[in-house]
C-alpha positions in Angstrom: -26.6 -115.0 -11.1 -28.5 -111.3 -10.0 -31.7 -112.0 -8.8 -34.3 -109.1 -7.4 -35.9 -109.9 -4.4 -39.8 -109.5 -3.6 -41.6 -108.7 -0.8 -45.8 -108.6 -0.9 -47.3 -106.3 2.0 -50.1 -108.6 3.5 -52.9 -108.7 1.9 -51.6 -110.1 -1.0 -53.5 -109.6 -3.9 -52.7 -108.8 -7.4 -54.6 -105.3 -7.4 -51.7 -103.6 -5.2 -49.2 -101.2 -6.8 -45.7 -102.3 -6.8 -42.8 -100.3 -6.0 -39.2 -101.2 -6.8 -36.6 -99.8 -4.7 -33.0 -99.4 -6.5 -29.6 -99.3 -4.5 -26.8 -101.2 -4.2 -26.9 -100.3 -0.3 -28.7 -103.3 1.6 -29.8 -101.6 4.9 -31.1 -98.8 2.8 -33.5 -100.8 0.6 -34.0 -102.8 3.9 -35.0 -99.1 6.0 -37.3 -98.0 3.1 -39.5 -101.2 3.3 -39.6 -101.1 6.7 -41.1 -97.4 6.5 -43.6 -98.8 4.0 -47.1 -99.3 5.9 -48.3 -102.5 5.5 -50.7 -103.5 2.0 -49.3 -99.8 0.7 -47.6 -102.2 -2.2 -45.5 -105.1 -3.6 -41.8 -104.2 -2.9 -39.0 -105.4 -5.3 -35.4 -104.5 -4.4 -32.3 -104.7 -6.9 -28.8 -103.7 -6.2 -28.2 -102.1 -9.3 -29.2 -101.2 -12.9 -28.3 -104.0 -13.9 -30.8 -106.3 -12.0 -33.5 -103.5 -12.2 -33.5 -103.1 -16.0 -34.2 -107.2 -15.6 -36.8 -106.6 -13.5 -38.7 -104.2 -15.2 -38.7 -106.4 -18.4 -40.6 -109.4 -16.0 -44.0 -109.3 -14.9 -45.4 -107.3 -12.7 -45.2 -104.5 -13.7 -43.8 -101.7 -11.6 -45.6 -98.5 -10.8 -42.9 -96.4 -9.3 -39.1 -96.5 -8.8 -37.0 -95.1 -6.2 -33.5 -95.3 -8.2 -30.1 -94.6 -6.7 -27.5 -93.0 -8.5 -24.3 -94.0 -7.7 -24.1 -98.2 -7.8 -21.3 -100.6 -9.5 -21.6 -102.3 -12.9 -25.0 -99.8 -14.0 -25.3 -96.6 -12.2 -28.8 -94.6 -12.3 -27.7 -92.3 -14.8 -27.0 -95.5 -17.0 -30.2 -97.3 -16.1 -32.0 -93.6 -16.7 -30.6 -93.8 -20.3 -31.6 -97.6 -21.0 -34.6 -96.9 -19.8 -35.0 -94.0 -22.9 -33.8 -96.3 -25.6 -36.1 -99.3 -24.9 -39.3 -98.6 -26.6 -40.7 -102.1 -25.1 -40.6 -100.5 -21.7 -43.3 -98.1 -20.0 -42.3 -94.7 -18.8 -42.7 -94.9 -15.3 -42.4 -92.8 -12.7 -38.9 -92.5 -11.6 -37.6 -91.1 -7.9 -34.0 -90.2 -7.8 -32.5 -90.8 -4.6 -29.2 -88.9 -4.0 -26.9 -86.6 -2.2 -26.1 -84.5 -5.0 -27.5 -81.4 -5.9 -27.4 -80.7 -9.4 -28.9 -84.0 -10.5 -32.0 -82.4 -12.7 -29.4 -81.1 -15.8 -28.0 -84.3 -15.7 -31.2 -86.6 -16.3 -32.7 -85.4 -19.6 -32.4 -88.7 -21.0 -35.6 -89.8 -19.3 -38.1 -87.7 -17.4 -38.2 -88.0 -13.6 -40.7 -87.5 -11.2 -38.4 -86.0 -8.6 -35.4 -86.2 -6.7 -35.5 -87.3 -3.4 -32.2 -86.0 -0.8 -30.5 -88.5 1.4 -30.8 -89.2 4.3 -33.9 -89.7 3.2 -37.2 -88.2 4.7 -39.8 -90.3 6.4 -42.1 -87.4 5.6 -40.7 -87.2 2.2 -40.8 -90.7 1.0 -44.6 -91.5 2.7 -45.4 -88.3 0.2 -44.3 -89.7 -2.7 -45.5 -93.5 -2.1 -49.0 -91.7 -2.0 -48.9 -91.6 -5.4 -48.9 -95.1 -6.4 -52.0 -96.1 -7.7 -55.0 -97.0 -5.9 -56.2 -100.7 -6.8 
């Protein structure tokens, strides 16, 4: 069975944002926590589309999404367009994460916040996680 796994950055309260971290690469998900400063947000990780469409149907919510594109069983462009057919499920903002350049014509089936190169940034990514909410 696919399970996500959870992480709450001390102090844990209910009023932090939540982030969930897509990518079927381990040491990735694993670096991007770590670059996380601490009680920034709750940090879920799922290897795939698969086990993040499951994750954004269970509570918490999620308030931003840093999605990979190329994983096994559901890719991001898959989870992109699930994402657009489930009326049930909040548009949220969505990262892409990925080494290809031409990834905005490709993602009209569900607005994106932005796309994000790998390697990624330090910089970059400490950019974008200032826009998770404030509690």
């Amino acid at each position: 069975m696919d399970t996500y796994q959870a992480r709450l950055a001390p102090p844990l309260t209910e009023s932090l944002p939540s982030l969930l971290i897509v990518d079927d690469d381990a040491d990735l998900r694993e670096s991007i926590e770590s670059a996380v400063p601490e009680g920034t947000c709750r940090i879920f990780h799922a290897q795939d589309g698969v086990v993040a469409l499951e994750r954004l149907r269970t509570p918490p919510p999620v308030d931003l999404v840093l999605l990979d594109l190329r994983m096994p069983r559901m890719n991001g462009l898959e989870l992109l367009a699930a994402l657009s057919a489930d009326p049930t499920l909040p548009r949220l903002p969505i990262w892409l994460m990925s080494h290809e350049g031409d990834l905005a014509c490709r993602t009209s089936a569900y607005p994106i916040a932005g796309i994000l190169d790998k390697p990624l940034r330090l910089q970059t990514l400490l950019a974008v996680l200032a826009t998770l909410p404030r509690g």
